[in-house]
C-alpha positions in Angstrom: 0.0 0.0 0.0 1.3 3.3 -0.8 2.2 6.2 1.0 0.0 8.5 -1.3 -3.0 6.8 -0.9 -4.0 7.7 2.5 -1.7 11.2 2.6 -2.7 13.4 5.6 -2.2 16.9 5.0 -3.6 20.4 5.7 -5.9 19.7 2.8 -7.3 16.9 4.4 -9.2 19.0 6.6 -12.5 20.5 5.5 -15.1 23.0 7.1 -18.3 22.3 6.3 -21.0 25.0 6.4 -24.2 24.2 7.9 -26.2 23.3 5.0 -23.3 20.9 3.9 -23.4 19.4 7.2 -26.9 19.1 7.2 -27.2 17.1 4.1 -24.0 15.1 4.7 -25.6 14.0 8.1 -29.2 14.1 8.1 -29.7 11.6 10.9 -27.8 13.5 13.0 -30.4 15.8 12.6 -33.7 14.4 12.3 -32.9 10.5 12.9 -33.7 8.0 10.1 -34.7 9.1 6.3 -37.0 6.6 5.2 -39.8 6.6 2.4 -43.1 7.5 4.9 -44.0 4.6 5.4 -42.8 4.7 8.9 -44.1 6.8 11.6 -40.6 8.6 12.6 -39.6 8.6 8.9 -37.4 12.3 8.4 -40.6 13.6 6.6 -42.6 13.3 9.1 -39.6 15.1 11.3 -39.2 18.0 8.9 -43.0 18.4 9.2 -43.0 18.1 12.6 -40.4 20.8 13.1 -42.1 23.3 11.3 -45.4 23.0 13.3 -43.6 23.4 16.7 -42.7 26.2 15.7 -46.3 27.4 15.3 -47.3 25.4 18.5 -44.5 27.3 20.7 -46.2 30.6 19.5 -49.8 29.3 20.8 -48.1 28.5 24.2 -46.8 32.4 24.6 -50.2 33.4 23.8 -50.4 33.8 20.1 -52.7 32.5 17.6 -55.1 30.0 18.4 -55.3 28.1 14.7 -53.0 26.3 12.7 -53.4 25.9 9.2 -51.7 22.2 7.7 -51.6 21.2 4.4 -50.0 18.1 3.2 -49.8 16.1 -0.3 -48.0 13.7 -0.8 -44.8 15.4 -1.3 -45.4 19.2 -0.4 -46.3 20.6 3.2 -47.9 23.7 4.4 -47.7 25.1 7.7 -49.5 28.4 8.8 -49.5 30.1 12.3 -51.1 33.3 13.3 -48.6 33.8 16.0 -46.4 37.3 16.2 -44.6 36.0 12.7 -40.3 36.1 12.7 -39.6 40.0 13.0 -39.2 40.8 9.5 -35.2 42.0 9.6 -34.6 38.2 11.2 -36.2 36.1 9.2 -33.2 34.8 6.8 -31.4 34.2 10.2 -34.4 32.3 11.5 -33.9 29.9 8.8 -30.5 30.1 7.2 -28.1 30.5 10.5 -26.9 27.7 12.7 -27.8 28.2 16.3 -30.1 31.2 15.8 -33.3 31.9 17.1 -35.8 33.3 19.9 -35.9 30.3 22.3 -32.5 31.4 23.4 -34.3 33.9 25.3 -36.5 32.3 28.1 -38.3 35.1 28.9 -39.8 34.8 25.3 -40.2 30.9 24.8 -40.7 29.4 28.2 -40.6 25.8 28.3 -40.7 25.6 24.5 -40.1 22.0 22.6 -37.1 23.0 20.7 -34.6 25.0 22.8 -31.2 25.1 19.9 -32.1 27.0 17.0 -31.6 23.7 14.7 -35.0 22.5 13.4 -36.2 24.9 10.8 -32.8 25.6 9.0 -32.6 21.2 8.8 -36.2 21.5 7.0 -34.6 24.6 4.7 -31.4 22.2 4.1 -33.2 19.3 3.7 -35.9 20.4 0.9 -35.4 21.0 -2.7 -37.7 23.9 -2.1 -38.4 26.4 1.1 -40.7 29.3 1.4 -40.9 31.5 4.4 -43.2 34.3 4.9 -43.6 36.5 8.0 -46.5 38.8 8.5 -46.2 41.6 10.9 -48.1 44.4 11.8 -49.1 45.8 8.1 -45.8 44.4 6.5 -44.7 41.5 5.6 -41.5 39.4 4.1 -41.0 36.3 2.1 -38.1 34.5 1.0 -37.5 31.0 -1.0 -34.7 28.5 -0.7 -33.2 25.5 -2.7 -31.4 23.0 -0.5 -30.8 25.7 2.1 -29.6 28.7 -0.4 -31.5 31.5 -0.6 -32.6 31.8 -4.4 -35.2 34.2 -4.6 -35.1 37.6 -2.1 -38.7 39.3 -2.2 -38.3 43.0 -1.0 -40.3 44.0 2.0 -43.6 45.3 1.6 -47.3 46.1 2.9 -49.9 43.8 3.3 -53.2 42.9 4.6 -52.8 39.8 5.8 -53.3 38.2 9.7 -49.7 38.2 11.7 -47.8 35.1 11.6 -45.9 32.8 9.9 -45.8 30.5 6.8 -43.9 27.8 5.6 -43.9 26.1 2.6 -41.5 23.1 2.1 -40.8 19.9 -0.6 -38.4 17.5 0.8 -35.7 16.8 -1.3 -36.0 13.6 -3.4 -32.2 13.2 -3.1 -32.3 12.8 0.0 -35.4 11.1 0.8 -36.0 8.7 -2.3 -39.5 7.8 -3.9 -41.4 9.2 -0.8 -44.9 10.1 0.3 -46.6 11.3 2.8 -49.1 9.2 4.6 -52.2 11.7 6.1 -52.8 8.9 8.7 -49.3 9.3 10.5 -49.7 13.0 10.3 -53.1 12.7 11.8 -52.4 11.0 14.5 -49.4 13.6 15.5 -52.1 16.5 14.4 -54.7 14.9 17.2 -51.5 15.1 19.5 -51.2 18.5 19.4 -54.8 19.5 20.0 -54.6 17.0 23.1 -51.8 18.8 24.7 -52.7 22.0 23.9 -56.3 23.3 25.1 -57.8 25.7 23.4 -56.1 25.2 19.8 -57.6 24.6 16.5 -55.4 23.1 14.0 -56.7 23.0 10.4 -55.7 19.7 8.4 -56.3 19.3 5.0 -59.5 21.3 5.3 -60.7 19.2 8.7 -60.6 21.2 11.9 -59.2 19.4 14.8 -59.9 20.3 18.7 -59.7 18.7 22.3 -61.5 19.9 25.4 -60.5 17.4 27.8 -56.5 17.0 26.7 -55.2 13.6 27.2 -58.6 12.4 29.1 -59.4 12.5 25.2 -56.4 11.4 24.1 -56.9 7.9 26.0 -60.8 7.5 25.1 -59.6 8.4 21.3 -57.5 5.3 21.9 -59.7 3.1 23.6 -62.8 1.0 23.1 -65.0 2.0 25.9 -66.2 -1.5 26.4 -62.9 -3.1 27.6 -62.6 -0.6 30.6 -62.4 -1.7 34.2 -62.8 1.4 35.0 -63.4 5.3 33.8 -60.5 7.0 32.7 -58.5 8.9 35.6 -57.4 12.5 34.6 -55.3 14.9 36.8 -53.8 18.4 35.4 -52.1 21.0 37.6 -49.9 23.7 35.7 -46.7 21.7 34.6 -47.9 18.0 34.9 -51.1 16.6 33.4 -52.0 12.7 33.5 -54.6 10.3 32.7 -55.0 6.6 32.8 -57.5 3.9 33.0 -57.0 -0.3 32.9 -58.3 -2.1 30.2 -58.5 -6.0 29.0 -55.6 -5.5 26.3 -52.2 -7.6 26.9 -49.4 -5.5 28.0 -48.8 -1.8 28.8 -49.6 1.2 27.0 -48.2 4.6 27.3 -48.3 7.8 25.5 -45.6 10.4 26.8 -44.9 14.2 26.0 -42.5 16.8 27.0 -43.4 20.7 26.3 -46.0 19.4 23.4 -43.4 16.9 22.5 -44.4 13.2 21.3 -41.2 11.3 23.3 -42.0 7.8 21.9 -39.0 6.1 23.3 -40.2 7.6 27.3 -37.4 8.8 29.2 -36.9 9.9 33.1 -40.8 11.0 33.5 -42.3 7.9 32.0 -40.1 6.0 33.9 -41.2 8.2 37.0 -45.1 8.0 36.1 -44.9 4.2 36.1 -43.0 4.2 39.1 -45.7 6.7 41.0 -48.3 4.3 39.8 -47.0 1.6 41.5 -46.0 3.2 44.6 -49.2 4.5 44.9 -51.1 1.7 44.6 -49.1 -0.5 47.3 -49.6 2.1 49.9 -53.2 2.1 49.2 -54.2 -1.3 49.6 -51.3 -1.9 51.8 -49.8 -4.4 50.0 -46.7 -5.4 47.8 -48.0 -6.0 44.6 -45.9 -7.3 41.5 -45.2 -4.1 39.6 -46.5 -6.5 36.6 -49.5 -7.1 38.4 -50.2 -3.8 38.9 -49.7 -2.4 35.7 -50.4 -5.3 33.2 -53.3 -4.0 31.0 -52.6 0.1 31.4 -53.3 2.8 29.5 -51.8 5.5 30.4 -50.3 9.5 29.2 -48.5 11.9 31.0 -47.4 15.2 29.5 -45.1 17.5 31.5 -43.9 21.0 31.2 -39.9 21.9 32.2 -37.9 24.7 31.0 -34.6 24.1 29.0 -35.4 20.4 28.2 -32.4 17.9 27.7 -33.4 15.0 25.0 -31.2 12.2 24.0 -30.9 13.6 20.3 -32.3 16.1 18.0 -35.3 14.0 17.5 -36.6 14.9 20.4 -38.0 11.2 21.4 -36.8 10.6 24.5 -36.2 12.5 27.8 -33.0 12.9 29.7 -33.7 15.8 31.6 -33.2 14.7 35.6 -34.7 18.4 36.8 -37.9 20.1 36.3 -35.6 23.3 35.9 -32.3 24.4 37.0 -32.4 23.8 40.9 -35.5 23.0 40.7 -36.8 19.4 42.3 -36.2 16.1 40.0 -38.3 15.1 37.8 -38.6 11.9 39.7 -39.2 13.0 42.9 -41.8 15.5 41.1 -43.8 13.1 39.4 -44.0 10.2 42.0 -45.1 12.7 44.6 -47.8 14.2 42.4 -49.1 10.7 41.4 -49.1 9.2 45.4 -50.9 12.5 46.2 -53.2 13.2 43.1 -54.1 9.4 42.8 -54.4 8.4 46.4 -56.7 11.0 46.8 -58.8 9.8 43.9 -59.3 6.0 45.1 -60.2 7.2 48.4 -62.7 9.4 46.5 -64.2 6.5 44.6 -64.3 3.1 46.2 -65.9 1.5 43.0 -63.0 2.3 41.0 -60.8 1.4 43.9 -62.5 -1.9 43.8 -62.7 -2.4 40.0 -58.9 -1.8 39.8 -58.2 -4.2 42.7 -60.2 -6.9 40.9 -58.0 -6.3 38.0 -54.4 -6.4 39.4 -55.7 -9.9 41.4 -56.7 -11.1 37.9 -53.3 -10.3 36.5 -51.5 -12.1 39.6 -53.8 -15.0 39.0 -52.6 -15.2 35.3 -49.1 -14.6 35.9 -49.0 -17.0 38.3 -50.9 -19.2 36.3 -48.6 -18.8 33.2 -45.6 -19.2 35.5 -45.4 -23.4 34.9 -46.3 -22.8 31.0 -43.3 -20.4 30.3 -41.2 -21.9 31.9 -41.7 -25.3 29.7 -42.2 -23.0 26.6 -38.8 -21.3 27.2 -37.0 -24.8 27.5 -38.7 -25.8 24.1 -37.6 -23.0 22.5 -34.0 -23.6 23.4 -34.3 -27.2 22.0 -35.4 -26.1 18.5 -32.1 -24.1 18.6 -34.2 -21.3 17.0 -31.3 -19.2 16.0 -30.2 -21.8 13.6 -33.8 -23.8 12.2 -36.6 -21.1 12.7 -34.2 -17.7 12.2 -31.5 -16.6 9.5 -31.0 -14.1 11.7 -28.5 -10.6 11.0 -25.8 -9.4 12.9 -27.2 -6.2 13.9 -30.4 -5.7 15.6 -32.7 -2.7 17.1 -31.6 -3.1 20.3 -28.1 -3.2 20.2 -27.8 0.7 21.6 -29.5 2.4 23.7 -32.9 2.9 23.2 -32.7 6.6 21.1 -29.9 5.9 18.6 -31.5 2.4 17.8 -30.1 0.3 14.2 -32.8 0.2 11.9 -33.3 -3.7 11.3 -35.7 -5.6 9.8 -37.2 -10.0 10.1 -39.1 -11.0 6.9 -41.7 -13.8 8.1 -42.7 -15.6 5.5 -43.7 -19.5 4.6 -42.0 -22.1 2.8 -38.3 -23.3 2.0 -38.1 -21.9 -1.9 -39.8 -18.4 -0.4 -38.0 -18.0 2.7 -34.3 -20.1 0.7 -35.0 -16.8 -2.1 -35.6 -14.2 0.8 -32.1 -16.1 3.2 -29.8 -15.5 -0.3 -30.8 -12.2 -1.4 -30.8 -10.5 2.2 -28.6 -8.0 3.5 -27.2 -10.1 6.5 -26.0 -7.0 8.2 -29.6 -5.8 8.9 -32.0 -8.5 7.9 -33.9 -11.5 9.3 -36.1 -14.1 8.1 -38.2 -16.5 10.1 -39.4 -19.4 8.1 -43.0 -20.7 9.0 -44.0 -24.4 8.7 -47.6 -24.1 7.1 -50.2 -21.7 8.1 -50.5 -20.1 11.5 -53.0 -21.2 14.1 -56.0 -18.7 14.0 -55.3 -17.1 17.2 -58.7 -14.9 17.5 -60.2 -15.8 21.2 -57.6 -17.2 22.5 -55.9 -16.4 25.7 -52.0 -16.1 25.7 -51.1 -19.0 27.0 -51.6 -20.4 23.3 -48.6 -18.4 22.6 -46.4 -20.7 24.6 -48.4 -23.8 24.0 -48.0 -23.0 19.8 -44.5 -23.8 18.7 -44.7 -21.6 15.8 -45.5 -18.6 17.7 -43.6 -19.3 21.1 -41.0 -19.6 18.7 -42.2 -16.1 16.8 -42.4 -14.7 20.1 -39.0 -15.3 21.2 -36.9 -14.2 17.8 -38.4 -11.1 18.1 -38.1 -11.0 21.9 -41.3 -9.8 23.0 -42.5 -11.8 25.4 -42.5 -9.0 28.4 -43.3 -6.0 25.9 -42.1 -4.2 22.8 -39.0 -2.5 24.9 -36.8 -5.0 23.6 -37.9 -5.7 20.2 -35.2 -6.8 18.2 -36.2 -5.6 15.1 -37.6 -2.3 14.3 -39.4 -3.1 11.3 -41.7 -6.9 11.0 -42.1 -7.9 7.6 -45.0 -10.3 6.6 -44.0 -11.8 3.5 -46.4 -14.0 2.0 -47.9 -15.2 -2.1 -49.9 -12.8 -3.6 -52.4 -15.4 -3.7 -55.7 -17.0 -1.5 -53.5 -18.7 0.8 -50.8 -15.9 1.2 -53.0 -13.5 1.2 -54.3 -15.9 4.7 -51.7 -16.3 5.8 -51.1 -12.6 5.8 -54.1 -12.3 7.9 -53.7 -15.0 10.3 -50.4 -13.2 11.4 -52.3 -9.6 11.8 -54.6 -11.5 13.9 -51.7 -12.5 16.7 -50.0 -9.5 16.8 -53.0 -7.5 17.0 -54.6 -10.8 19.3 -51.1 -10.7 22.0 -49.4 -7.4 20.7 -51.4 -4.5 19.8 -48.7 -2.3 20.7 -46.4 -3.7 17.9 -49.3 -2.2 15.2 -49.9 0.8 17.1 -46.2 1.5 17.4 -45.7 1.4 13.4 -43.3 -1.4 13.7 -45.6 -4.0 11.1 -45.5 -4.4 7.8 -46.6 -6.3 4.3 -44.1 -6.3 1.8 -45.0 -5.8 -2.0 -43.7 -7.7 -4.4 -43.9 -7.3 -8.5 -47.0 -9.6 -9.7 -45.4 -9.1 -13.5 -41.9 -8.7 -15.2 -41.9 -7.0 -18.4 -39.0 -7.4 -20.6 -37.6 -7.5 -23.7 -33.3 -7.9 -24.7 -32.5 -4.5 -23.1 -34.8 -3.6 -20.8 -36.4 -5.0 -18.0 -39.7 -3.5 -15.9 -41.1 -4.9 -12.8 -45.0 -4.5 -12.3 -46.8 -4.1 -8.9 -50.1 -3.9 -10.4 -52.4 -4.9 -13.9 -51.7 -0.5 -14.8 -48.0 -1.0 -13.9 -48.6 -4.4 -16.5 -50.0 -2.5 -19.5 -48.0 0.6 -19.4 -44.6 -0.8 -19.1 -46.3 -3.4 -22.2 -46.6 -0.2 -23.9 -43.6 1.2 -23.5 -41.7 -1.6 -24.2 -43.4 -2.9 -27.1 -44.9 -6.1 -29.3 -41.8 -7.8 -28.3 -42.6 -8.3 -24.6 -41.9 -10.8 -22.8 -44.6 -11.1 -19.6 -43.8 -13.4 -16.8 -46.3 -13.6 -14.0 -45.1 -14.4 -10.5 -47.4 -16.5 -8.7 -45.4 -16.8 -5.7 -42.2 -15.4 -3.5 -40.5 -18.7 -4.6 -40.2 -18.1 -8.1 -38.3 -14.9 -8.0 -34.8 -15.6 -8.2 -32.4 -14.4 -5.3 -30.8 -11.8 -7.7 -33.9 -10.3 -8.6 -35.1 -10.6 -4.8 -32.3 -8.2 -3.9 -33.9 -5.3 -5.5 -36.9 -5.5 -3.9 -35.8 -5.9 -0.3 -32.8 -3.5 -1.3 -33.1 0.0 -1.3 -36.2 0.3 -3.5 -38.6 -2.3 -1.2 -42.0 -1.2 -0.8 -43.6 -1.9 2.3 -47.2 -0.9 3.2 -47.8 -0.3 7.1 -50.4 -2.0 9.0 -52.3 0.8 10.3 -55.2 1.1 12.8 -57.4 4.3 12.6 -57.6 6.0 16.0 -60.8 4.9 17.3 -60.4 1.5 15.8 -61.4 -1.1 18.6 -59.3 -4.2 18.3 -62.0 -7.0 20.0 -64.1 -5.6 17.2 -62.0 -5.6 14.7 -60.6 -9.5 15.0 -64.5 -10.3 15.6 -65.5 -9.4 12.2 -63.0 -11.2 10.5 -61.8 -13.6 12.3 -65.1 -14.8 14.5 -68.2 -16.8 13.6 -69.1 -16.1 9.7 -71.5 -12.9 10.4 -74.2 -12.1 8.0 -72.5 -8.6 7.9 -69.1 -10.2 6.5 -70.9 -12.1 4.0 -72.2 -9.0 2.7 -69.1 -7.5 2.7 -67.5 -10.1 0.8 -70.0 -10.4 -1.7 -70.1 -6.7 -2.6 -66.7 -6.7 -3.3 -66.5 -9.3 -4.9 -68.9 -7.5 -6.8 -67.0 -4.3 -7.3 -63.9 -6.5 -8.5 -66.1 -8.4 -11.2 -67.2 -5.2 -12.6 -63.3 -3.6 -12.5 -62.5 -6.5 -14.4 -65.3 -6.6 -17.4 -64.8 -2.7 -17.8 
């Protein structure tokens, strides 16, 4: 090796200016890029960004409507705040570290705090508009990739005070994306829950809470399952609300100055522990933490000034105060729940009683399950899993800490020439497979010990290392993989049905998907075109011409590992498994996975109906 290849010399040292940086790093800055089709995609970030800015404004007392509007690849954003004082608003955008939150005495306990998020949106989009309204005048600027292309000149107007921005994210960063309106509903509905009083205009829809997160958990609930009604406490920096219901595991919903913090932090960790504490003392007893909190539903949102999260993402809390010298935001929250709550149970024996009934059934159960798991557990280490069930990957979700997590994905699919294709053409760095044996039991009805009793899905279970929650998932992103055909397209729904059966949380989280596949490939001696769909079929038939070549794929097994690569590779297309938000589960799995309903056969027949006609027209 020579000396000249790897020369270190003062021109091997580079500044970068922030836009550069920006777009050299963009994880740094808003976490993973992705296509949409994920919940914390970067689009959703840059989006996300923009509006709390708005939302910041509304919490100084400014503006009570926010005006979104999203396509699929252009966003809108439009407060009626104070707007960016017009001789500031290229450094508002365009200059590292620069802003108003600096100055406390303007943002108090604001969500961003370092003068970062807007100029990553301006970097990060192939085009940026700003406009700032303010008192009779106004300013408005546009961007590419963070330079400033077009300078308007100051002038008069008629317009409301406030802010607009306008942004396309750049498609060389963020390749063949989209945005989904159902993720950016659901953060939308998070923002009215957190902030009473505010209208935010999506799309044309208005959106508005008058009972904050007390909505929040009924909007995520099915009334039905409830032990009990939903408990709701708000004082001016801490609000909570919770309720138990009949759902496996625990369910949370966390926020820090209006900010989503999906991966917790110190005041979920202190909420559950105030639970829990609180609870004991009441009934005077040691309960299993488990026990007591096995079928929660829970939210907290707190307020604290100069916020510390684990990344620029914002999802996770590492503040230990509730502001400089100020108490800890431990000792804060547990004494807030042991009073607030304790309070409440000796307010209202019947939901004292109702929740007592419910942490004695979870003991029973546990204790129950106890004998079962233990037998399961042993099973699972005789199949040597890791080497019959799993091709596993090197690298999995979990292997930091729980901010900075690897994106990694497990393809579950069903037979040796599916699952053989999907083992060869994998990147083994990043991606699993799990092979099935046949098709899944139907788990609808059934209680969880079925998921120790069932091979398959102890087995299932313990790859992706969920059988105390979704904390320690090992793979970020579940991938059913099935034929495009009657008994895939079962088996596809068999495998809904137990996660959505034993973990809910693993939909609700975003973390399930279906992967597409081509159904055609088009082709003629140079040039090849891969079809998801009968339009995709006849246009790329078209374009190519009389000499095509049409080969229908009628399963996963009969495309070859080298064309498998390309669509688990960079361009894969996966389509998220999501749940509207006042979907009820129960209800859900009843109508199509229970006793053949009248209503289903309806439902069936009619489109069955609608298909026939597609087809003859």
């Amino acid at each position: 090796m020579s000396e000249t290849q790897f020369k270190y010399t003062e021109d091997s040292i580079r500044t970068l200016d922030w836009r550069e940086h920006i777009r050299l790093r963009p994880g740094m800055y808003i976490g993973k890029l992705g296509d949409g089709s994920s919940p914390d995609d970067g689009i959703y970030v840059l989006l996300k960004e923009t509006v709390d800015n708005a939302i910041d404004e509304f919490m100084m007392g400014f503006g009570k409507t926010i005006e979104i509007d999203v396509s699929e690849h252009n966003a809108r954003v439009r407060d009626y705040g104070r707007g960016i004082p017009l001789g500031k608003v290229y450094a508002c955008v365009a200059q590292i570290n620069t802003g108003g939150k600096y100055d406390t005495e303007a943002f108090q306990k604001s969500i961003g705090l370092n003068g970062v998020g807007t100029k990553a949106v301006n970097a990060l989009s192939e085009y940026f508009l700003v406009q700032s309204v303010r008192d009779g005048r106004t300013k408005i600027q546009e961007f590419e990739r963070g330079e400033l292309s077009k300078d308007h000149k100051e002038k008069k107007c008629d317009e409301k005070n406030g802010t607009l921005v306008q942004f396309r994210p750049d498609v060389e960063i963020f390749k063949k994306y989209r945005f989904l309106p159902e993720f950016i509903e659901n953060q939308v509905w998070n923002y009215v829950y957190l902030n009473a009083g505010l209208t935010i205009v999506f799309n044309k829809k208005r959106y508005y809470s008058k009972n904050g997160l007390m909505d929040l958990i009924a909007r995520k609930t099915d009334p039905e399952s409830l032990r009990y009604p939903i408990i709701h406490f708000k004082s001016k920096d801490i609000e909570v609300a919770l309720t138990h219901g009949t759902q496996y595991g625990e369910e949370y919903y966390s926020f820090v100055n209006g900010q989503n913090t999906s991966q917790g932090g110190t005041h979920l960790a202190a909420f559950r522990e105030g639970i829990v504490k609180t609870v004991r003392e009441f009934y005077k007893k040691e309960y299993d933490a488990t026990d007591i909190r096995a079928s929660i539903v829970g939210a907290i949102s707190l307020r604290i000034q100069e916020p510390v999260f684990e990344s620029q993402t914002k999802t996770r809390l590492g503040s230990t105060h509730m502001y400089p010298d100020g108490p800890s935001v431990r000792n804060y929250i547990v004494d807030f729940m042991r009073k607030e709550l304790d309070d409440y149970l000796h307010k209202h024996s019947e939901v004292a009683e109702a929740l007592l009934k419910r942490i004695q059934q979870s003991e029973r159960e546990r204790k129950d399950m106890a004998g079962i798991k233990k037998l399961a557990n042993q099973r699972a280490k005789k199949a040597n899993l890791h080497n019959k069930k799993l091709r596993d990957c090197r690298i999995h979700y979990t292997d930091v800490n729980k901010e900075e997590r690897f994106d990694s994905t497990i393809f579950i699919t069903e037979g040796d020439s599916a699952s053989g294709s999907l083992t060869k053409s994998r990147n083994v760095q990043t991606q699993a497979v799990f092979s099935l044996r046949g098709k899944p039991l139907n788990a609808f009805g059934l209680t969880k010990k079925v998921v120790y009793q069932n091979e398959e899905f102890n087995l299932l279970q313990h790859a992706l290392n969920i059988e105390n929650g979704i904390e320690d998932l090992r793979y970020n992103n579940i991938v059913i993989a099935t034929d495009a055909d009657v008994d895939g397209m079962h088996i596809r729904l068999l495998l809904m049905t137990f996660f959505l059966q034993f973990f809910p949380d693993l939909v609700k989280n975003g973390h399930v998907y279906i992967l597409e596949t081509p159904l055609f490939r088009v082709r003629n001696k140079s040039k090849t075109i891969y079809c998801y769909s009968e339009e995709e079929k006849l246009a790329a038939v078209q374009e190519i011409g009389k000499n095509a070549e049409i080969t229908r794929f009628k399963g996963l097994g009969e495309i070859s590992p080298a064309e498998f690569g390309k669509f688990i590779g960079e361009d894969i297309r996966l389509e998220p498994l999501l749940l509207e938000e006042q979907t009820s589960v129960p209800k859900l799995l009843q109508y199509f996975m229970g006793k053949n309903t009248p209503q289903r056969q309806e439902f069936i027949i009619e489109n069955l109906r609608i298909e026939k006609d597609t087809v003859e027209n």
